[in-house]
N, C-alpha and C positions, 0 to 999 in steps of 0.2 A: 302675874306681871310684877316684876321687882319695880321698886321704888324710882330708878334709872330710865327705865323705859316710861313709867308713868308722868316722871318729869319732863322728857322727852315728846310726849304726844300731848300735854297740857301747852306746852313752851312752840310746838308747832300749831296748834287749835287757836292759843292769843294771838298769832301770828295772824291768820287767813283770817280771824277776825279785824284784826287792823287794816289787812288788804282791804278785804271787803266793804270799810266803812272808807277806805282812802278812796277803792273805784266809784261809791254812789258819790262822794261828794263832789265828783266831776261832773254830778246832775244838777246841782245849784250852783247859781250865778255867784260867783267872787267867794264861795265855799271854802276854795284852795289858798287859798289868800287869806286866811284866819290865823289865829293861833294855835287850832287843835289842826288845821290843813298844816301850816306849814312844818310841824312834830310828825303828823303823820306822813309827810314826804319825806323827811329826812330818813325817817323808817325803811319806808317802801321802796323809794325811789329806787338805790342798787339793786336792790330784788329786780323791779321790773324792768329796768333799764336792758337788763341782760336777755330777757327775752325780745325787749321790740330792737334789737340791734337786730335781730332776725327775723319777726315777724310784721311785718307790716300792715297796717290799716286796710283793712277791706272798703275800697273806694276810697281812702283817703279818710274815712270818719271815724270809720268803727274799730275799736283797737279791741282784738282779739286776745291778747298778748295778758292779758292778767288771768282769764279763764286757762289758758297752760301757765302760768304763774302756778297756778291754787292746785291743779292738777300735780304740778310737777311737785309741789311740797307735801301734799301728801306722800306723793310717794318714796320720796326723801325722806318723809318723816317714819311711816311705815318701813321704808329699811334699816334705817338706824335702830328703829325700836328692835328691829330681828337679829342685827349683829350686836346689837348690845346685847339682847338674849341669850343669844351663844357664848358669849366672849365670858358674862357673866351670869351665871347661872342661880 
């Protein structure tokens, strides 16, 4: 694995890690409303925005829409790392 690609799949891993800590904090009351919520929205928010323009809320509560977030960067990230593979060897 070149250097390229390794930077590459570090820089999507901190990523879905920030996801991840952005979706639990929508388990505590006034969480998002802090100083590390409102960082980690600025983050996130484009990301996710882009999926619930499409996906919508199961029953109106359940947002599904980050779980194909995480999905979908992996495999973004995973292809990147492939054509950067190629491209440079």
């Amino acid at each position: 694995m070149s250097s390229i690609e390794g930077f590459i799949s570090t820089l999507v891993n901190i990523y879905q890690y920030v996801l991840i800590a952005y979706v639990l904090l929508s388990w505590l009351p006034n969480a998002r409303e802090s100083f590390i919520g409102e960082i980690l929205a600025k983050l996130c928010e484009p990301y996710l925005g882009l999926f619930r323009r499409f996906i919508p809320p199961i029953g109106g509560m359940i947002d599904i829409s980050p779980i194909v977030a995480l999905i979908a960067l992996r495999f973004i990230g995973m292809g990147l790392a492939v054509v950067i593979g190629y491209i440079i060897p």
